[in-house]
RODO-2510 file (C-alpha; in nm, 4 decimals, decimal comma):
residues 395
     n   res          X          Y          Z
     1     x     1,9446     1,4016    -2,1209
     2     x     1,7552     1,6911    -1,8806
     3     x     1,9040     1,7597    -1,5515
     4     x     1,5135     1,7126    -1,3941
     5     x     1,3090     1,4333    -1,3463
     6     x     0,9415     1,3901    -1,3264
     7     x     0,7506     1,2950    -1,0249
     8     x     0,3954     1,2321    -1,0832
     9     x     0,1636     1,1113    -0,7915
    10     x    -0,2229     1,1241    -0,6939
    11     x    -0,2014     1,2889    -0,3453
    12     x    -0,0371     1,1344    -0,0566
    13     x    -0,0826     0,7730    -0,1213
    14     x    -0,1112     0,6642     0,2231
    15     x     0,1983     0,8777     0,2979
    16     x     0,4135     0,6535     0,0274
    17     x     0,4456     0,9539    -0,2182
    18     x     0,6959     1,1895     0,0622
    19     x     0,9175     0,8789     0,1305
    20     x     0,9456     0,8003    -0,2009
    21     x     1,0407     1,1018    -0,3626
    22     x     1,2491     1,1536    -0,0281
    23     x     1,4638     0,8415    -0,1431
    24     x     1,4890     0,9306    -0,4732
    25     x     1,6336     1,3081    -0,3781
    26     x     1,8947     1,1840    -0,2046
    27     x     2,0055     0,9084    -0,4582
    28     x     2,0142     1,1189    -0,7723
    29     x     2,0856     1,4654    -0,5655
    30     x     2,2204     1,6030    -0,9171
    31     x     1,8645     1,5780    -1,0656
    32     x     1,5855     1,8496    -1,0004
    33     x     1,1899     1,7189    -0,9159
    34     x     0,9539     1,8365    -1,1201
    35     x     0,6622     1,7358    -0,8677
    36     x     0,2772     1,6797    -1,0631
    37     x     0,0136     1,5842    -0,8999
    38     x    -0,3395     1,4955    -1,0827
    39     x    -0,5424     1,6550    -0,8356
    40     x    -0,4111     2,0081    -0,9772
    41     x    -0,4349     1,8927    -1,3104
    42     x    -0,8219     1,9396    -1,3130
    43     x    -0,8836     1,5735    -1,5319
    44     x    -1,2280     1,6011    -1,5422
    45     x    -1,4309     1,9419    -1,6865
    46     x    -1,7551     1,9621    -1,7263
    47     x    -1,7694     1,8999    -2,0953
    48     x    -1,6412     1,5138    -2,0068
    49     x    -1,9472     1,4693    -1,7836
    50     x    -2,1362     1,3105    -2,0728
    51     x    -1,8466     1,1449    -2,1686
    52     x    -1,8163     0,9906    -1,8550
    53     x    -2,1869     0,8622    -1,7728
    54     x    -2,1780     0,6907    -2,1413
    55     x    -1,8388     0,5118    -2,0025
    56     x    -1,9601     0,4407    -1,6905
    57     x    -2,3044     0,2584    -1,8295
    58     x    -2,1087     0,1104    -2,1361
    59     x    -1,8645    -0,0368    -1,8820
    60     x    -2,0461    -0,0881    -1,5796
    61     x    -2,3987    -0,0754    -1,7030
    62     x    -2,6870     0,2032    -1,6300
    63     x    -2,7602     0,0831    -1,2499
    64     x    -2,4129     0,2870    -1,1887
    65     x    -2,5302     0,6110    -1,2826
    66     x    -2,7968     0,6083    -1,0701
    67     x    -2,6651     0,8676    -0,8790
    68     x    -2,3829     1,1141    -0,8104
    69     x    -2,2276     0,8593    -0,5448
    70     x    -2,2585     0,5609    -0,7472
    71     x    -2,0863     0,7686    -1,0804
    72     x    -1,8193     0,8880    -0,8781
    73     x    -1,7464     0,5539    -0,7457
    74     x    -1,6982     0,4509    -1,0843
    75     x    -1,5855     0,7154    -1,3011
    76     x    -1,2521     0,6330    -1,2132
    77     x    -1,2346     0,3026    -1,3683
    78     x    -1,3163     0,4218    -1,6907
    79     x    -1,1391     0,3885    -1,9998
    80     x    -1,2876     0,7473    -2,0817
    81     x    -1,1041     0,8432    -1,7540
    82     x    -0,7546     0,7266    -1,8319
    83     x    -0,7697     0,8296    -2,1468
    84     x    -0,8447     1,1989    -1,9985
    85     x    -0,5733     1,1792    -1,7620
    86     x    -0,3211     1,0568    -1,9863
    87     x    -0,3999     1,3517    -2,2525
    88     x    -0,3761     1,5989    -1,9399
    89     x    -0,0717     1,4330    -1,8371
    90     x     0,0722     1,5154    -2,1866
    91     x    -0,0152     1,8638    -2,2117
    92     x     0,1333     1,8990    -1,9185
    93     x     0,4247     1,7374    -1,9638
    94     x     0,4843     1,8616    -2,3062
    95     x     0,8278     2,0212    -2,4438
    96     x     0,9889     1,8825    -2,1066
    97     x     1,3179     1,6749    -2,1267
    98     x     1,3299     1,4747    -1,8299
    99     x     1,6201     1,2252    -1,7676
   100     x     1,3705     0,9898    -1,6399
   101     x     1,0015     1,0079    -1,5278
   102     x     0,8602     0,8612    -1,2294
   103     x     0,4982     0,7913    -1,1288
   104     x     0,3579     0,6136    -0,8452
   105     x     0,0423     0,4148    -0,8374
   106     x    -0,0741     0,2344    -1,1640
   107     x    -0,4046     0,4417    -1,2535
   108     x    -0,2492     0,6087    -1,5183
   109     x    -0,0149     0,6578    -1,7691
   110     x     0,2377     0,9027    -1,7511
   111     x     0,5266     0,8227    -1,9943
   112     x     0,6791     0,9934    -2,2586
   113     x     0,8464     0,8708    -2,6101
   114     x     1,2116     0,7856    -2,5516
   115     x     1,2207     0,9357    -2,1920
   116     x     1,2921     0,5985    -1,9462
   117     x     1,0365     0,5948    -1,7335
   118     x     0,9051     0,3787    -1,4659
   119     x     0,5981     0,2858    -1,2298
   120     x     0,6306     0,1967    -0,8483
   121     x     0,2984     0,0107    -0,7318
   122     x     0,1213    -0,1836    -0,4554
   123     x    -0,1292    -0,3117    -0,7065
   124     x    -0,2592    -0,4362    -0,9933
   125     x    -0,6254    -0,4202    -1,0881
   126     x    -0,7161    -0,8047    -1,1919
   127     x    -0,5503    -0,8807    -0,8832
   128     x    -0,8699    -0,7743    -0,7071
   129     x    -1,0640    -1,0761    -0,8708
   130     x    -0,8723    -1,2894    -0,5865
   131     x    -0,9963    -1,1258    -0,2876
   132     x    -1,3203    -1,2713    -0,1162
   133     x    -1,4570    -0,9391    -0,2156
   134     x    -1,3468    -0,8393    -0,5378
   135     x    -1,5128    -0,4773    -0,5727
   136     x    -1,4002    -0,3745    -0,1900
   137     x    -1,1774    -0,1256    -0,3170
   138     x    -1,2541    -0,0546    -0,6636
   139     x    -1,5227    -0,1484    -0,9376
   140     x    -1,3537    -0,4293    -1,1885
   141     x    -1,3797    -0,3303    -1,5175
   142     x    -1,1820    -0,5219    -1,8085
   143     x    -1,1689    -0,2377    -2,0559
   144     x    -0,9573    -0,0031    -1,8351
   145     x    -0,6838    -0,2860    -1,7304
   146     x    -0,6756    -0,3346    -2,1165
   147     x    -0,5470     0,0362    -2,0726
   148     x    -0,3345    -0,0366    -1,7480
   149     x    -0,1797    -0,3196    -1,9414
   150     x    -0,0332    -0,0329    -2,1831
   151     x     0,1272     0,1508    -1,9031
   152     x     0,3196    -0,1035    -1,7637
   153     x     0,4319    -0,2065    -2,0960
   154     x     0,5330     0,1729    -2,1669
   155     x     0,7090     0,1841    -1,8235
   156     x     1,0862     0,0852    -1,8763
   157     x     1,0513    -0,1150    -1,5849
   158     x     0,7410    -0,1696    -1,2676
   159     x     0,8638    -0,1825    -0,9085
   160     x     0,6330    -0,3720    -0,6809
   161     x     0,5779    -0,3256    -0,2619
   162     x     0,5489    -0,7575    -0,2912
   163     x     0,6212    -1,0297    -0,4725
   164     x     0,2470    -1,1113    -0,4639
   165     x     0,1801    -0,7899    -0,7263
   166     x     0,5169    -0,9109    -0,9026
   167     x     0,3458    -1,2185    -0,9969
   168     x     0,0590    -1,0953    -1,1013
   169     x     0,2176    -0,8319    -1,3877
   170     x     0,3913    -1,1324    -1,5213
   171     x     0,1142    -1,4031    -1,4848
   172     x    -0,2178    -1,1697    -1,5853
   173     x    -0,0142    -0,8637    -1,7861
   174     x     0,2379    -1,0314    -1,9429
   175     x     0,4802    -0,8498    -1,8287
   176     x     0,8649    -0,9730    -1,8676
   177     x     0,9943    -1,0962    -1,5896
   178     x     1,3215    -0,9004    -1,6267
   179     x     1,0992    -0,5508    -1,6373
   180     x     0,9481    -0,5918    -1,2735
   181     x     1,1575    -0,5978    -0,9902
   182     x     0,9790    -0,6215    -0,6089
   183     x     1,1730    -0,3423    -0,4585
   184     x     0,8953    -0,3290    -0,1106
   185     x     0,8435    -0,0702     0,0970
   186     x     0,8999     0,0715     0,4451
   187     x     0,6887     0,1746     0,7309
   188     x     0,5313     0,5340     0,7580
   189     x     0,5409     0,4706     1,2062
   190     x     0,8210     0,3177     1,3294
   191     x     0,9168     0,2369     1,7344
   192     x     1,1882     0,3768     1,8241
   193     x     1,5049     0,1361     1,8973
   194     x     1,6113     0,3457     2,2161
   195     x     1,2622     0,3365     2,3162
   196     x     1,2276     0,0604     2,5617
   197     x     0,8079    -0,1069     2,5121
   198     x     0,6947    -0,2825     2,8603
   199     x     0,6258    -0,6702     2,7947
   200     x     0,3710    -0,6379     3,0158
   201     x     0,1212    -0,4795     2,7931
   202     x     0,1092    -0,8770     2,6261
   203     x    -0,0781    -0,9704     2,9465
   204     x    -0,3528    -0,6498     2,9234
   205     x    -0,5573    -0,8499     2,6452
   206     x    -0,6010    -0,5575     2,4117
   207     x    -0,6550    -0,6092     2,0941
   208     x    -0,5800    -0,3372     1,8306
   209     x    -0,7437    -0,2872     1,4913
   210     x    -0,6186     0,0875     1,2490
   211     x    -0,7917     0,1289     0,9623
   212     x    -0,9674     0,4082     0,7836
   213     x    -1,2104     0,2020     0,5977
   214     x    -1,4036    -0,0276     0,8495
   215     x    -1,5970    -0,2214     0,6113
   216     x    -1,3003    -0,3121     0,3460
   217     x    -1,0791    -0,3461     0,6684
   218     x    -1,2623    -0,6331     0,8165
   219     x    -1,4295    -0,4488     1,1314
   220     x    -1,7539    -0,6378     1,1151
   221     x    -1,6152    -0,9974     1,1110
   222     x    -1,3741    -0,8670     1,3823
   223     x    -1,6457    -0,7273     1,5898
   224     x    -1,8135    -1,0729     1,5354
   225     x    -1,5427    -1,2434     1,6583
   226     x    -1,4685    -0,9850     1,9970
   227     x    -1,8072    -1,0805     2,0765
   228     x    -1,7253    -1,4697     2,0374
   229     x    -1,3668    -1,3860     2,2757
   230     x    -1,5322    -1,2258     2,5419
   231     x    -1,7126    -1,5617     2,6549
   232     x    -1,3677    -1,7046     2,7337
   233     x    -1,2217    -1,3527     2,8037
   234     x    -1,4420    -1,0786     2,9132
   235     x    -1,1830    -0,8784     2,9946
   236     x    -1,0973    -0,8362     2,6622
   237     x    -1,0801    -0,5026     2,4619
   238     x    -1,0828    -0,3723     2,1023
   239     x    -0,9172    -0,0482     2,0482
   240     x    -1,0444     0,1092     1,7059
   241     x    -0,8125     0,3549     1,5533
   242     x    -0,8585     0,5663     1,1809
   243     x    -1,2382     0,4998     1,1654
   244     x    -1,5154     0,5734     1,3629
   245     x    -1,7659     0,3233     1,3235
   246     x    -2,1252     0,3840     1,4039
   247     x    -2,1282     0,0862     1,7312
   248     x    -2,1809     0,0592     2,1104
   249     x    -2,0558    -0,2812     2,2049
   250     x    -1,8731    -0,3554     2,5765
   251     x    -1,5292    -0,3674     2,5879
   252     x    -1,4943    -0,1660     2,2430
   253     x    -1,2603     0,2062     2,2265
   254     x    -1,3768     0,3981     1,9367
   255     x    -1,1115     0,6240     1,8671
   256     x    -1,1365     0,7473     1,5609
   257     x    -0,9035     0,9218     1,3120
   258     x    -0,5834     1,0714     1,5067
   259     x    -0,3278     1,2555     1,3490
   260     x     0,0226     1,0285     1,2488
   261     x     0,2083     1,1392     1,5197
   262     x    -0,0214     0,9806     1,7792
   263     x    -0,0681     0,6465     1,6204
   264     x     0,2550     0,4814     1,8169
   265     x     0,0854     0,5092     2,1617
   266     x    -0,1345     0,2460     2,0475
   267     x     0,1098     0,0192     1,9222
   268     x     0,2659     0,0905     2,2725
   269     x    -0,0264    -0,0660     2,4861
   270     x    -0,1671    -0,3037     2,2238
   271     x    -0,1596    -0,6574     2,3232
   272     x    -0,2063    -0,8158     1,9692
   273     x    -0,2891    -0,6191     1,6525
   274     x    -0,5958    -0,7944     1,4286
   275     x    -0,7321    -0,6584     1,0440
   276     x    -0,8930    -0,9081     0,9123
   277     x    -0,9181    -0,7296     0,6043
   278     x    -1,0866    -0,8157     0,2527
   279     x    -0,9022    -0,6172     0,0128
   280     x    -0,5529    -0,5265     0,0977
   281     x    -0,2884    -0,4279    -0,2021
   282     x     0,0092    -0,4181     0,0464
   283     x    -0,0705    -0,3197     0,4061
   284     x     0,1805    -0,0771     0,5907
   285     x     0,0062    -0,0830     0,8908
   286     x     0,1382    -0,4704     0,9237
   287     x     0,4850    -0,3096     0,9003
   288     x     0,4007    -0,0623     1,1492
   289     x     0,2494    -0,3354     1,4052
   290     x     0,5464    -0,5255     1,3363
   291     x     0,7756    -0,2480     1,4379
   292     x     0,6821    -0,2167     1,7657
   293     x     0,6834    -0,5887     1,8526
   294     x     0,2913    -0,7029     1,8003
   295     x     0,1465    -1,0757     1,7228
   296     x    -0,0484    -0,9972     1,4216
   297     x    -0,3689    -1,1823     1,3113
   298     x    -0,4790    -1,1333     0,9794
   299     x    -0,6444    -1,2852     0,6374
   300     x    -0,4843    -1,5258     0,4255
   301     x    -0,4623    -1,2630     0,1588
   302     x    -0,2212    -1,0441    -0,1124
   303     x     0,1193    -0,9822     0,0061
   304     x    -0,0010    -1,0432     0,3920
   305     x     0,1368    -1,3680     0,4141
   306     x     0,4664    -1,1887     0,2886
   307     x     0,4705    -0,9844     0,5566
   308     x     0,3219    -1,2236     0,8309
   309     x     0,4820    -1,5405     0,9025
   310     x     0,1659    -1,7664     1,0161
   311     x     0,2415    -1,9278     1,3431
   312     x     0,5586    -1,7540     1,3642
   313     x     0,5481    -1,3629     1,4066
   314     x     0,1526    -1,3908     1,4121
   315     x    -0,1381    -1,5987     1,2628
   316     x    -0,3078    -1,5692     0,8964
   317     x    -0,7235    -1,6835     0,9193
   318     x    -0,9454    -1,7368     0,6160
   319     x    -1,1252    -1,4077     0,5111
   320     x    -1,4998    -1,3364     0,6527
   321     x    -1,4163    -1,6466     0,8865
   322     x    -1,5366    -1,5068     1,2997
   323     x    -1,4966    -1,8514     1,4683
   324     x    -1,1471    -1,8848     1,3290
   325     x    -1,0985    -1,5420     1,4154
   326     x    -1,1695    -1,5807     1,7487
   327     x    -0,9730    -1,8696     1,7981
   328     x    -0,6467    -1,7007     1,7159
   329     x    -0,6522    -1,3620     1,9049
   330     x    -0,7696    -1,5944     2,2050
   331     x    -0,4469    -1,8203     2,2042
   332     x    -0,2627    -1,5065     2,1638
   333     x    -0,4549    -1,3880     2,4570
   334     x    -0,3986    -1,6864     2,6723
   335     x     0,0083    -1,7112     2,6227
   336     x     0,1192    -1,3960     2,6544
   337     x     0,4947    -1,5282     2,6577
   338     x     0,4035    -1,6518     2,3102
   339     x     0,2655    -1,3168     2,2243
   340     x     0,5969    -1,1599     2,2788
   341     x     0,7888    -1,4005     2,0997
   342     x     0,5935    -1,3901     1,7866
   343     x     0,6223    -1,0258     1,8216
   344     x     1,0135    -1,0175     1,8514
   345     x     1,0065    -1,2247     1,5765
   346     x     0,7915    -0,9770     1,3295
   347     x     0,9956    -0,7136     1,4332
   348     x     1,3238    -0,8379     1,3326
   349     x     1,1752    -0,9595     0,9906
   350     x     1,0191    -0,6345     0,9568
   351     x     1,3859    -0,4490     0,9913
   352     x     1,5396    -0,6579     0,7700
   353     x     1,3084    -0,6063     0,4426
   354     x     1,1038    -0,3223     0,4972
   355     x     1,2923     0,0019     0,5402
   356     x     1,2606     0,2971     0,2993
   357     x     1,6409     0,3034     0,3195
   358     x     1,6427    -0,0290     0,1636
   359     x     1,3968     0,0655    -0,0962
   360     x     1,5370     0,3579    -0,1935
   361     x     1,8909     0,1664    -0,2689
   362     x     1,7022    -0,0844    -0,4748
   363     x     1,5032     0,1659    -0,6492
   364     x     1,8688     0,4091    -0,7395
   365     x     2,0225     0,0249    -0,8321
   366     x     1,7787    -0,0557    -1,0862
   367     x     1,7335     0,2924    -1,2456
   368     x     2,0488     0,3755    -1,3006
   369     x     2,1048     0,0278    -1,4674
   370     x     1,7897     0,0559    -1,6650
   371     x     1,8931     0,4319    -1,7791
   372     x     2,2642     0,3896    -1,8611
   373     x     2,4195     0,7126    -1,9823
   374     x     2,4266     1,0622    -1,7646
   375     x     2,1925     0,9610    -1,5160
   376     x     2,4093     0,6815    -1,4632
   377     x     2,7745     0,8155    -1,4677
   378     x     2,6572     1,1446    -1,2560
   379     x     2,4476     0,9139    -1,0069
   380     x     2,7489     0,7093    -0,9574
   381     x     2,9437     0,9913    -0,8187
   382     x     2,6464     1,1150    -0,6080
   383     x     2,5311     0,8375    -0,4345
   384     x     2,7413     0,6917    -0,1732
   385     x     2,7013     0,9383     0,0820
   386     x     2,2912     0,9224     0,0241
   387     x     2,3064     0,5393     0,0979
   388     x     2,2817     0,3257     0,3650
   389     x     2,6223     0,1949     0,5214
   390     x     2,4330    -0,1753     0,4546
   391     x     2,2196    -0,2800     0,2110
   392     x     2,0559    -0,6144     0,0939
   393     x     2,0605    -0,7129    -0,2726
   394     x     1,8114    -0,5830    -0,5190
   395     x     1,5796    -0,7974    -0,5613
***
């Protein structure tokens, strides 16, 4: 058994990738990281360009090589692309002995004959055939979640951010319900505790929307619906953070992208936060709203309704739906009392299931079960002073 084992990540993943491999450090502190990330693996040469325009019209058909944007958009999807990044993945990996390996995301395969290894995801690609709008995120092709199928069946066992994606391995992979555990996930912005947020920010009727992608997020039907609110409140604003889309409408604060560190202001003066989105794997920026004491509106969609408890700690609409929309931010907006109740009542759901702490002790729990032998008996000796003084039971 090596004394290393493998992390292996496409960029930052929404920040995920840092806490993560932060968790995992501090749980198996005996263990060196190898670190890989695909992006320095240079996947794609330009001998596979042929390759991957036949893939993309055999799988997609010939209207998606129409041009460069259009290939790109689909090149990833390809079976000729995971099988490129698994044989890179390979040569790169090859002659290691890791005690485990580790890869986040499920767009690829990284495991390795008789090396445990495991997959931590907020996704599954058939799962995107039950949004309202299935290609949102990705192009759906059959062939390369043939080839996903493999990996999670490689993987000695698939962690999930919800018990939405848990379902789905087991229901459309066929995955054994004792190999996936739902092990969530925690919030990249948290409030701070000492940090006391005025309750008078639930009577300033702003409504706040973060998202990079406006389109996938849900900005149009939200903008449809601001424009419905402000008949019955036109003092009403929308605050748009991570995007900057191309609108001049009254009442609307295009802010744009702003670095990490800045995002908690918002939360701070937000009224109620809205993303009505159409394609949403997890959504940490529910946690984040959540942590600083926010109503949320959102769709009825994915692991949302995990995270948002509808008429409790916010409201969940219908996708693509304005009126309803409308409706829901405006009885938020009228009863500011019951803003701040359902937002009390997020945040102390939020606390208790989401935390990377917690993840991180579920994740160490079911590895070292799932590995036995020296990862196990050295872990055991390692680990108490890298865990939480509480935990809740894996799950």
């Amino acid at each position: 058994m090596g004394d290393h084992f493998a992390f292996i990540k496409i960029g930052e993943f929404s920040h995920i990738n840092h806490q993560v491999l932060t968790q995992l450090q501090a749980r198996f502190p005996h263990l060196e990281p190898t670190v890989i990330d695909l992006r320095d693996l240079h996947v794609v040469r330009k001998r596979d360009v042929p390759g991957l325009v036949f893939s993309v019209a055999g799988e997609f058909g010939p209207s998606a090589c129409l041009s460069a944007k259009k290939l790109r958009w689909h090149m990833h999807k390809t079976s000729y692309m995971f099988r490129r990044t698994r044989a890179a993945l390979l040569q790169r990996l090859r002659g290691t002995n890791f005690a485990f390996t580790f890869q986040t995301q499920a767009m690829f395969d990284a495991s390795l004959p008789d090396i445990p290894h495991f997959i931590y995801t907020d996704h599954t690609h058939l799962e995107n055939r039950n949004y309202p709008v299935p290609e949102a995120a990705t192009p759906l092709s059959l062939t390369w979640a043939a080839m996903e199928k493999g990996a999670y069946h490689n993987a000695r066992m698939v962690f999930t951010m919800s018990r939405n994606i848990s379902r789905s391995l087991i229901s459309e992979y066929g995955c054994s319900p004792q190999k996936v555990k739902c092990v969530y996930a925690g919030s990249n912005v948290s409030a701070d505790v000492t940090v006391n947020i005025e309750n008078s920010r639930f009577s300033a009727k702003n409504i706040l929307f973060v998202g990079v992608e406006w389109e996938r997020k849900g900005g149009p039907v939200l903008l449809e619906a601001f424009r419905l609110l402000r008949r019955a409140h036109p003092e009403a604003r929308l605050t748009i953070v991570g995007c900057s889309p191309q609108i001049s409408e009254p009442g609307v604060h295009i802010e744009g992208r702003v670095p990490l560190a800045d995002v908690p202001r918002y939360y701070r003066s937000a009224s109620v936060f809205c993303l009505p989105t159409l394609n949403e794997p997890f959504g940490l920026v529910f946690l984040e709203a959540a942590s600083f004491g926010l109503p949320v509106v959102a769709t009825r969609i994915g692991a949302i309704p995990e995270i948002v408890m509808d008429g409790k700690s916010g409201y969940l609409v219908e996708p693509q739906n304005a009126p309803e929309l409308a409706a829901r931010l405006g009885e938020l907006l009228r009863d500011p009392r019951r803003a701040e109740q359902f937002g009390a009542c997020g945040r102390d759901w939020v606390s208790r299931r989401y935390a990377w702490e917690e993840t991180g002790h579920r994740l160490f729990s079911h590895i070292k079960r799932a590995t036995r032998g020296s990862v196990r008996d050295k872990a055991q000796a390692a680990a108490p002073s890298a865990q939480p003084t509480t935990h809740l039971a894996p799950v």
